[in-house]
VODREN-476580 format. One record per residue (C-alpha): x, y, z. Coordinates in Angstrom, 2 decimals. Example, Ala and Ser with C-alpha at 12.3 -4.5 7.8 and 13.67 -1.06 7.14 Angstrom:
BEGIN
SITE | 12.30 | -4.50 | 7.80
SITE | 13.67 | -1.06 | 7.14
end
This chain:
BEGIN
SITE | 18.16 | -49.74 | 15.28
SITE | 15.98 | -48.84 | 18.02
SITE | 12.93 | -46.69 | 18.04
SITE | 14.71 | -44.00 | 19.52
SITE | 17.37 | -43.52 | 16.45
SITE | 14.48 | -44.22 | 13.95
SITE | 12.65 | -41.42 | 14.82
SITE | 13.90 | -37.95 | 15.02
SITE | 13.64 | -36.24 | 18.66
SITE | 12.42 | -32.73 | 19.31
SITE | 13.58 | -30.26 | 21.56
SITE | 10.15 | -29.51 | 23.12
SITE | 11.59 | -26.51 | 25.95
SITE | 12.26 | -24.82 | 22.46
SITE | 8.55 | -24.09 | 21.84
SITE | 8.27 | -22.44 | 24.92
SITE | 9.42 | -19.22 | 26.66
SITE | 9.89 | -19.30 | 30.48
SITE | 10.01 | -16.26 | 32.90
SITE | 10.01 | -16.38 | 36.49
SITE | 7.89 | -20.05 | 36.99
SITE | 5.43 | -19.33 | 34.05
SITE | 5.94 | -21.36 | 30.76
SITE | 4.34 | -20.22 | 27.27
SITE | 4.05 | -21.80 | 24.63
SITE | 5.49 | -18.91 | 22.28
SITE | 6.47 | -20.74 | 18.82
SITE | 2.97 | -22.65 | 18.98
SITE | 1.53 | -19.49 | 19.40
SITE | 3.76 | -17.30 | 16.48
SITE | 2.74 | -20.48 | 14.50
SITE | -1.18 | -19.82 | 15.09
SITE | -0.92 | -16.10 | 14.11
SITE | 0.67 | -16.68 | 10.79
SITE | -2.40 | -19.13 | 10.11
SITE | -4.78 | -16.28 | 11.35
SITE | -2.69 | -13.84 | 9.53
SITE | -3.13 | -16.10 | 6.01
SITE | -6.78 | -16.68 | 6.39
SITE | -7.79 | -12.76 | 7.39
SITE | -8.15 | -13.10 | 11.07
SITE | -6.11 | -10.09 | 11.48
SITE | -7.61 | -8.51 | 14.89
SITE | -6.60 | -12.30 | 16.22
SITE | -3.57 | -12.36 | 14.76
SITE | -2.27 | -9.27 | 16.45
SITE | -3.50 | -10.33 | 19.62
SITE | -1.92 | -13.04 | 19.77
SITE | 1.81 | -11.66 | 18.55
SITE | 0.95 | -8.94 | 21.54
SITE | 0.46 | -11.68 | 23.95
SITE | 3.56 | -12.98 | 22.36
SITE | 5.38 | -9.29 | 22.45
SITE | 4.61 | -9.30 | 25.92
SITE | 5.99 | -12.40 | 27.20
SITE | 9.49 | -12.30 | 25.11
SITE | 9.50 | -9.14 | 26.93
SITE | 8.96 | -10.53 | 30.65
SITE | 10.73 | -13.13 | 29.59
SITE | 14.19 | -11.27 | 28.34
SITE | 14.20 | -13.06 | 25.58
SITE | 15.38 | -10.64 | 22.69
SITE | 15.01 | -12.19 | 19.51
SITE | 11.69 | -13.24 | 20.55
SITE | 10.69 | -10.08 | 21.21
SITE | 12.12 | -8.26 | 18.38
SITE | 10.36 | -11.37 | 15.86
SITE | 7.08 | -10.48 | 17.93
SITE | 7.46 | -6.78 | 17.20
SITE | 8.23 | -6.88 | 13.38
SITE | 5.43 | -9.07 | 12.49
SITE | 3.23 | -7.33 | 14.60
SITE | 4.43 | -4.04 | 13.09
SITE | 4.01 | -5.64 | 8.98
SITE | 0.28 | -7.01 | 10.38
SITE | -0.47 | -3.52 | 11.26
SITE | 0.23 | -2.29 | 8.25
SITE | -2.02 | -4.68 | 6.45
SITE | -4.71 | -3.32 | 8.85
SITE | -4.03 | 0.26 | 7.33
SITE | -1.75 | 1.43 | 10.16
SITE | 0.41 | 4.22 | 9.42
SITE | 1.97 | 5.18 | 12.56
SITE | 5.65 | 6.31 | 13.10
SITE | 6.71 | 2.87 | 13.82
SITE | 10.41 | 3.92 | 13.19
SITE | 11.80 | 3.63 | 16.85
SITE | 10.35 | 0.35 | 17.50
SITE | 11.87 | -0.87 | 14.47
SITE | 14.90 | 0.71 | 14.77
SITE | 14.94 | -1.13 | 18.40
SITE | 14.67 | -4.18 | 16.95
SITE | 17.08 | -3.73 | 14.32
SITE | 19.78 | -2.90 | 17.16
SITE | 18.56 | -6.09 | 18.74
SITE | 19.16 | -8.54 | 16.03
SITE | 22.63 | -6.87 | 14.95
SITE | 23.83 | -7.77 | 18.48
SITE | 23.16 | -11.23 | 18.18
SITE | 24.19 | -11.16 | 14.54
SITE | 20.67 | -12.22 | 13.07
SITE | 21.13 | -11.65 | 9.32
SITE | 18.08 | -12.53 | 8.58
SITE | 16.00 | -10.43 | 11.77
SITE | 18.38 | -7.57 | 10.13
SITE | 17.04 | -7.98 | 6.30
SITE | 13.56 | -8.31 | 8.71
SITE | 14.06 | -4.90 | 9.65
SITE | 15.53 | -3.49 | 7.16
SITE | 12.38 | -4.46 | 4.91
SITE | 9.87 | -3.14 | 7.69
SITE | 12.06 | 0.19 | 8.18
SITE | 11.94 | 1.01 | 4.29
SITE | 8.53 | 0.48 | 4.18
SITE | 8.16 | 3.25 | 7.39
SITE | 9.97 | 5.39 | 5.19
SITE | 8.23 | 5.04 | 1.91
SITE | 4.42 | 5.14 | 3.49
SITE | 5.93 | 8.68 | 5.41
SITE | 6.83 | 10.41 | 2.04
SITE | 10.41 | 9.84 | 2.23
SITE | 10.44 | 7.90 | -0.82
SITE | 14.40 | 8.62 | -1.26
SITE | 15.11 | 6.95 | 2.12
SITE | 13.15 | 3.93 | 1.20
SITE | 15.07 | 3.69 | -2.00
SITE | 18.14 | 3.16 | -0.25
SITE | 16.85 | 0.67 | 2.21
SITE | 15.55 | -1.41 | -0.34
SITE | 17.98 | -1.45 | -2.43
SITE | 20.76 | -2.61 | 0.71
SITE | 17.87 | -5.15 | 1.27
SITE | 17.92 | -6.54 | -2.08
SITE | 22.32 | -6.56 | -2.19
SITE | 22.21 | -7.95 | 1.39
SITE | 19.53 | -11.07 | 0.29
SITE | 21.21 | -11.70 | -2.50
SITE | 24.60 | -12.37 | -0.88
SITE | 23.21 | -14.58 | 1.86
SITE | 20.26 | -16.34 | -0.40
SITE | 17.44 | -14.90 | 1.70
SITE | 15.43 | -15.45 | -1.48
SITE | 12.31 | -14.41 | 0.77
SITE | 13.50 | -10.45 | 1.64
SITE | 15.16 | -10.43 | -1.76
SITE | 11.74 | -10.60 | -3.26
SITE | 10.13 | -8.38 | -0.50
SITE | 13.11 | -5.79 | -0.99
SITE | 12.60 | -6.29 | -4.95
SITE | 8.62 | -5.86 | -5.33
SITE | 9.12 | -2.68 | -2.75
SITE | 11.59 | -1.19 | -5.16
SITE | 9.07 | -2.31 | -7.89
SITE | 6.88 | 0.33 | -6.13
SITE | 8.56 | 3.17 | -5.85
SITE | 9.58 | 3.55 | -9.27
SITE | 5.70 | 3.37 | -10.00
SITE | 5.24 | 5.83 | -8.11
SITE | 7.70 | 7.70 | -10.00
SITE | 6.48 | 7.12 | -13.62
SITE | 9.55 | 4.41 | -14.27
SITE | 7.28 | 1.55 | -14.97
SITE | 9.82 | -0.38 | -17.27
SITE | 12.13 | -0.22 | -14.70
SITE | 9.21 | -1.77 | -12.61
SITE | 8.88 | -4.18 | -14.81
SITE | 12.72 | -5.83 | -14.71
SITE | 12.26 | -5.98 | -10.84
SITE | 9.08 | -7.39 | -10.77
SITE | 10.07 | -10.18 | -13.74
SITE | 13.07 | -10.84 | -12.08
SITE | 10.84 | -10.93 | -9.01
SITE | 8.28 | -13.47 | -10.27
SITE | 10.95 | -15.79 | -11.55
SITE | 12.52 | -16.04 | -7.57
SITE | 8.89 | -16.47 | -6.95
SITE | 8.30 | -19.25 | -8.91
SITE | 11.17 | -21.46 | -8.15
SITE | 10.50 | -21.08 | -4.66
SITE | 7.01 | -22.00 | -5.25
SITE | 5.49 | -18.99 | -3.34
SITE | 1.89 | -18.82 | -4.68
SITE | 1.28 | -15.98 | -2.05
SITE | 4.17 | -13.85 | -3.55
SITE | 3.28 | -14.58 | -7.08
SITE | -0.49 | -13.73 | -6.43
SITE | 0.64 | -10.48 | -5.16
SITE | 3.32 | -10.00 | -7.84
SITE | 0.51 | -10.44 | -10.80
SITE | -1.17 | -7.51 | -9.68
SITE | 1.95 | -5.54 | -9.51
SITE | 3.12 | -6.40 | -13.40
SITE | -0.99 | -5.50 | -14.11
SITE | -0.76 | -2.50 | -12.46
SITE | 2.52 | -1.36 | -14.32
SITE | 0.87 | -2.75 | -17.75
SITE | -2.18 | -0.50 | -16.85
SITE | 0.05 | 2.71 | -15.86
SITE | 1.76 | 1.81 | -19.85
SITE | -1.82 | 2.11 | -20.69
SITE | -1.70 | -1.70 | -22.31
SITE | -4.83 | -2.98 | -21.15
SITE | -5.47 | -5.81 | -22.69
SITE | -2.47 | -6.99 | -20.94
SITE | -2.95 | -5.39 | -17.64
SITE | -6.50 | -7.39 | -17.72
SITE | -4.73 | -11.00 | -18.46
SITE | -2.53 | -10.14 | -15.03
SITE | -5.13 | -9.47 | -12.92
SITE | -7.25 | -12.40 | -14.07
SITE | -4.55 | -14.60 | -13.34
SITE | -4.25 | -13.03 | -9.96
SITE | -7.85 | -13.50 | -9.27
SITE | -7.55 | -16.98 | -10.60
SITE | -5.20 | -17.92 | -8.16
SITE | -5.98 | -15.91 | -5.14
SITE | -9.77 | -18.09 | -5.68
SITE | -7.51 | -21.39 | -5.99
SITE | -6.18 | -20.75 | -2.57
SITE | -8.55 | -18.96 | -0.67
SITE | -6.87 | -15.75 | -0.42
SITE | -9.44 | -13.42 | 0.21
SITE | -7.15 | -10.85 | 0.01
SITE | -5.58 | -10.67 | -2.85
SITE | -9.65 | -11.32 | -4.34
SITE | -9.74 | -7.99 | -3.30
SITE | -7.17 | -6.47 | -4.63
SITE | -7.40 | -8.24 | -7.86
SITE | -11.67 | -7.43 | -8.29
SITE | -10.04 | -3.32 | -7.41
SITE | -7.89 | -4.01 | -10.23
SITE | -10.16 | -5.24 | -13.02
SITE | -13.07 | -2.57 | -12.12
SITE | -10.33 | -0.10 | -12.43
SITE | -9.40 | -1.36 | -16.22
SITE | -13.52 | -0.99 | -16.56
SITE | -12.84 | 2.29 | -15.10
SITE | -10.34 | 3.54 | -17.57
SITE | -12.62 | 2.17 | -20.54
SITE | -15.54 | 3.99 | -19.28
SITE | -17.89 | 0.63 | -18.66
SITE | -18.55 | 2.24 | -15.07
SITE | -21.32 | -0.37 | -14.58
SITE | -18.94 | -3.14 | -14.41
SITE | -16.18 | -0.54 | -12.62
SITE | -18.99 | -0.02 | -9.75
SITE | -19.66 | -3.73 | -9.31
SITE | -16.55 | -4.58 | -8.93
SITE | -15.54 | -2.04 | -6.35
SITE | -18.56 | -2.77 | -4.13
SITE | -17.24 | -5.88 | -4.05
SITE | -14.01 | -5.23 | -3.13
SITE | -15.56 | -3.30 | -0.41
SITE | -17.53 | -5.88 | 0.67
SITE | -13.96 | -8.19 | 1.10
SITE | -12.63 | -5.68 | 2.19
SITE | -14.80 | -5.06 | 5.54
SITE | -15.19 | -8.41 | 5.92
SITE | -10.97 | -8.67 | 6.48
SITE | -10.62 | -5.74 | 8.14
SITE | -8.80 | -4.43 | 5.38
SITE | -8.62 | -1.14 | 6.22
SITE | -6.54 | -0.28 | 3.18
SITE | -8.87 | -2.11 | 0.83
SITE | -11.63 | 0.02 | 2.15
SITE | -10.37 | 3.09 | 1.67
SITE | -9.38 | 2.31 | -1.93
SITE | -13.05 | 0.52 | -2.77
SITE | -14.34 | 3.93 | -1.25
SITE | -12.05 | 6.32 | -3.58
SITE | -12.93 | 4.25 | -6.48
SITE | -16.52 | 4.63 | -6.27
SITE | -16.49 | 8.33 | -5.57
SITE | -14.40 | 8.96 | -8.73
SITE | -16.92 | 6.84 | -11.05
SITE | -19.70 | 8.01 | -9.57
SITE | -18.28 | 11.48 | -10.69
SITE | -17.37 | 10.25 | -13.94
SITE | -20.77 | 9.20 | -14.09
SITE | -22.10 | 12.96 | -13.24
SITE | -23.72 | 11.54 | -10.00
SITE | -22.43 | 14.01 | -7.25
SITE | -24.35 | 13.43 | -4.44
SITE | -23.52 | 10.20 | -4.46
SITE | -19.42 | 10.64 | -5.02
SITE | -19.56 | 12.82 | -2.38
SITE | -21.23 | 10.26 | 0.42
SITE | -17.84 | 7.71 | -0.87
SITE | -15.55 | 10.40 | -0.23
SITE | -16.64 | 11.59 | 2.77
SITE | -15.89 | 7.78 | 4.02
SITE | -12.73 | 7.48 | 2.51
SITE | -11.65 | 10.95 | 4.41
SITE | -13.19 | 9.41 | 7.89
SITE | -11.78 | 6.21 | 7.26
SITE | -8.70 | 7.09 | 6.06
SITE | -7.88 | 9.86 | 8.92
SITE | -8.70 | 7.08 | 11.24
SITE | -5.76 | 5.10 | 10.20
SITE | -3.47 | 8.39 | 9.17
SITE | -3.00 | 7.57 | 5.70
SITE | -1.57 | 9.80 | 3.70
SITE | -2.53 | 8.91 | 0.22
SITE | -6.01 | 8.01 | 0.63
SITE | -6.73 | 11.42 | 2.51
SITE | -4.88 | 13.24 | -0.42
SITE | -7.56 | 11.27 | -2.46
SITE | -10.52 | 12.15 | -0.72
SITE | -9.69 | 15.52 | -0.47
SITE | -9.01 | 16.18 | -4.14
SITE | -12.17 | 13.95 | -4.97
SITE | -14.63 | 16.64 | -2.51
SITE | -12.57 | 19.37 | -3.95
SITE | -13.81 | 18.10 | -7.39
SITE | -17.38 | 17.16 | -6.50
SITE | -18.76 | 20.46 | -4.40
SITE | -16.92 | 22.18 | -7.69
SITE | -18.83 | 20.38 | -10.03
SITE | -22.33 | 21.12 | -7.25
SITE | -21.61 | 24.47 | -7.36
SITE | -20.33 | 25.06 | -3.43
SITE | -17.30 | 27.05 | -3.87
SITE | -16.55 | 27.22 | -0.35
SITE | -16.15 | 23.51 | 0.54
SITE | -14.29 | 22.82 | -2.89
SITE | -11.45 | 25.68 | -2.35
SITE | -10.88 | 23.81 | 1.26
SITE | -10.94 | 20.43 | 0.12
SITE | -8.40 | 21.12 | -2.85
SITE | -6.07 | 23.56 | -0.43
SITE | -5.95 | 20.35 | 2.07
SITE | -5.06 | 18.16 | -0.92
SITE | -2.61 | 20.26 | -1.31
SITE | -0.90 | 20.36 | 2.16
SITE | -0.66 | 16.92 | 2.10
SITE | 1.33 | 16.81 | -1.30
SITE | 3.62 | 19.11 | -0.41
SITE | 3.63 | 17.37 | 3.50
SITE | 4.87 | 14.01 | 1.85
SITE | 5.81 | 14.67 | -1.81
SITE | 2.86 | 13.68 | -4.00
SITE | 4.24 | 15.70 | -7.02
SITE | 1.97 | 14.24 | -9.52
SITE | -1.40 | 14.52 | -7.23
SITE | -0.22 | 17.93 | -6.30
SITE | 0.41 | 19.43 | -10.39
SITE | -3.54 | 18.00 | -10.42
SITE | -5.25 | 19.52 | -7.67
SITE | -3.64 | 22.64 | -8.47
SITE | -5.38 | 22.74 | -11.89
SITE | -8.24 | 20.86 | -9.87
SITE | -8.32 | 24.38 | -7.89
SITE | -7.71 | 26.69 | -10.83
SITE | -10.88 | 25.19 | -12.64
SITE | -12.62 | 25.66 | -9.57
SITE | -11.85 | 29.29 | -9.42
SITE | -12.70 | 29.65 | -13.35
SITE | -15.66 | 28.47 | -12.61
SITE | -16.40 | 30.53 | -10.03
SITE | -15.33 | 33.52 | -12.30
SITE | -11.98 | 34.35 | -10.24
SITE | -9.76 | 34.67 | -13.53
SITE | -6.25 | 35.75 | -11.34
SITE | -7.09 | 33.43 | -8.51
SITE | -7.37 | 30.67 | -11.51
SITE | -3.87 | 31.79 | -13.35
SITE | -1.82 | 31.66 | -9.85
SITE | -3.17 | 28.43 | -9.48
SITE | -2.58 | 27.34 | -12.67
SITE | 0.71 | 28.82 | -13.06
SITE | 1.55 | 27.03 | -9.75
SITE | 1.12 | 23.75 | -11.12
SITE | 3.00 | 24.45 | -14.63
SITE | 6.44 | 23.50 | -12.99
SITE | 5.62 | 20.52 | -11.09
SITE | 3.71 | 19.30 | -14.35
SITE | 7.66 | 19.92 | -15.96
SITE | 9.65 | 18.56 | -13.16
SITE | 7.88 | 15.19 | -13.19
SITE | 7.36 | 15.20 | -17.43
SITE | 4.06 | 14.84 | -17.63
SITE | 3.48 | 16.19 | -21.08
SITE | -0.46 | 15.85 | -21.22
SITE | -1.08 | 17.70 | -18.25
SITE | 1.78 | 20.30 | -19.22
SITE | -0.26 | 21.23 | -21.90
SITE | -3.29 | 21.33 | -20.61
SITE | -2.15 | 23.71 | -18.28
SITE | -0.79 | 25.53 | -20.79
SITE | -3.79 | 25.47 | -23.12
SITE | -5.62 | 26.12 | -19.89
SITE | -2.92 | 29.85 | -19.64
SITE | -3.60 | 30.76 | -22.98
SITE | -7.70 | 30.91 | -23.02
SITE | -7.43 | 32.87 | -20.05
SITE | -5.54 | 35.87 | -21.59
end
């Protein structure tokens, strides 16, 4: 046998991209930005799947391009990016159904549900995750049928159906686990904490997110140490040790500007604020807030503005500046009703009508109140429906 058979060859031209006389070396360098991308280099990693975006481009080369674009797009995301990215995505998802790229499709379709739900449009997601999940399944693209799974996972979080949570995320973590994915199953621990918490079993929602931090430590994932730290000062949080709850979030704050994480930020900012209300110190909660709102228009995020805004509605409320609080709870509300946010938008109603109480406005504080009575029924929330209603009853 001669050296030539023994060893396998390699298509070297492969690696590269060519247009006009220029050669680049475009699989070396998609390579190097998933290793930036899994260490936290994310400002390098995007430049170098631009630089990549832009040769594919010069280059006609169409799958290229379109691979270039969707990770791009998913890294920007991480970075707390929340622009329309619908057209380029639905660009790319023409591109890889012309060359019949099942897998660049189930790319796209993941990235285009995820446009989708971080827009509000949480129905549209639904659907795209859910052809996600059928189409992985039926080709064994075990890694989008996770994705599509721990997406869906999501939304019905968002919409108070944590057990059904649950069976995709179990049925998520066992994929997971076969595959040996200790990435995906970092992530997925603080997903089954978080529904745990939102069941209000503690205990147990503090064994996942240990684990999580446990493992994002063993493999340097910086992170998911952030997320997981967020996640244990919020069970501190919810027990009212808001010591331990602050130290934790300026830690995850601390990750999180060291990564970039924009998203991480935002949420170490928000956390702060509301225990340092909890905690009756207002001057403070409002300097966190006023971050998060800076931070989090910067990057046009939705949920975390909604967050600041009800969390200065709150605070100049509690300092006695009517003024600032009726404007900070009325934008609150805009952007509930903008993208949805029933459940935030039942509470900053009431947020509003306690304002006005307290200001001594008695009908500005029932047509508030009164306002958030049916969205407290349409999405069963039974404490806050009768607090509201308790709330009705002392003012007649």
């Amino acid at each position: 046998m001669s050296d030539q058979d023994r060893h396998p060859r390699y298509d070297i031209k492969s690696l590269w991209l060519q247009a006009g006389e220029n050669y680049y070396p475009y699989a070396v360098h998609l390579h190097r930005a998933e290793v930036l991308d899994l260490v936290g280099d994310w400002q390098e990693s995007l430049a170098v799947l631009n630089s990549n975006y832009e040769f594919a481009l010069k280059a006609e080369a169409k799958k290229e391009e379109a691979d270039s674009e969707i990770k791009r797009i998913r890294l920007l995301r991480y970075m707390g990016k929340n622009n329309d990215f619908l057209e380029p995505l639905n660009r790319a998802m023409g591109t890889y159904q012309e060359l019949g790229d099942q897998y660049g499709i189930n790319q796209a379709l993941n990235e285009v549900g995820l446009a989708y739900r971080f827009s509000g449009n949480i129905h549209k997601a639904e659907e795209y995750f859910t052809d996600l999940i059928a189409r992985s399944e039926k080709i064994g693209d075990t890694k989008h049928e996770m994705s599509g799974l721990g997406n869906l996972s999501q939304i019905y979080m968002i919409n108070g159906k944590y057990e059904e949570a649950l069976t995709c995320l179990d049925r998520c973590m066992d994929i997971s686990q076969r595959q040996n994915d200790n990435t995906f199953s970092t992530i997925l621990l603080g997903s089954i904490g978080n529904a745990h918490f939102f069941l209000e079993n503690y205990d147990l929602a503090m064994d996942y997110y240990r684990k999580q931090l446990q493992l994002a430590y063993k493999f340097g994932d910086l992170a998911n140490i952030s997320v997981a730290v967020g996640n244990i000062g919020n069970i501190h949080n919810r027990r009212g040790d808001y010591d331990q709850a602050l130290d934790c979030y300026r830690e995850k704050l601390e990750l999180s500007q060291k990564l970039g994480y924009a998203m991480g930020i935002q949420q170490a900012l928000g956390n702060m604020g509301l225990v340092l209300s909890e905690s009756g110190k207002y001057t403070e909660a409002r300097q966190c807030f006023e971050r998060q709102l800076s931070a989090s228009s910067g990057t046009d995020d939705p949920e975390s503005i909604e967050g600041a805004c009800s969390g200065l509605g709150n605070v100049f409320a509690q300092l006695g500046d009517y003024e600032n609080s009726e404007k900070y709870f009325r934008q609150a509300i805009a952007v509930d009703l903008e993208h949805g946010f029933q459940n935030d938008l039942a509470v900053d109603y009431m947020g509003l009508a306690e304002m006005y109480l307290k200001k001594g406005e008695i009908d500005l504080a029932k047509n508030a109140a009164e306002q958030a009575l049916p969205v407290a029924r349409e999405i069963g929330d039974d404490g806050l429906l009768g607090k509201i209603r308790l709330f009705l009853n002392e003012l007649v």
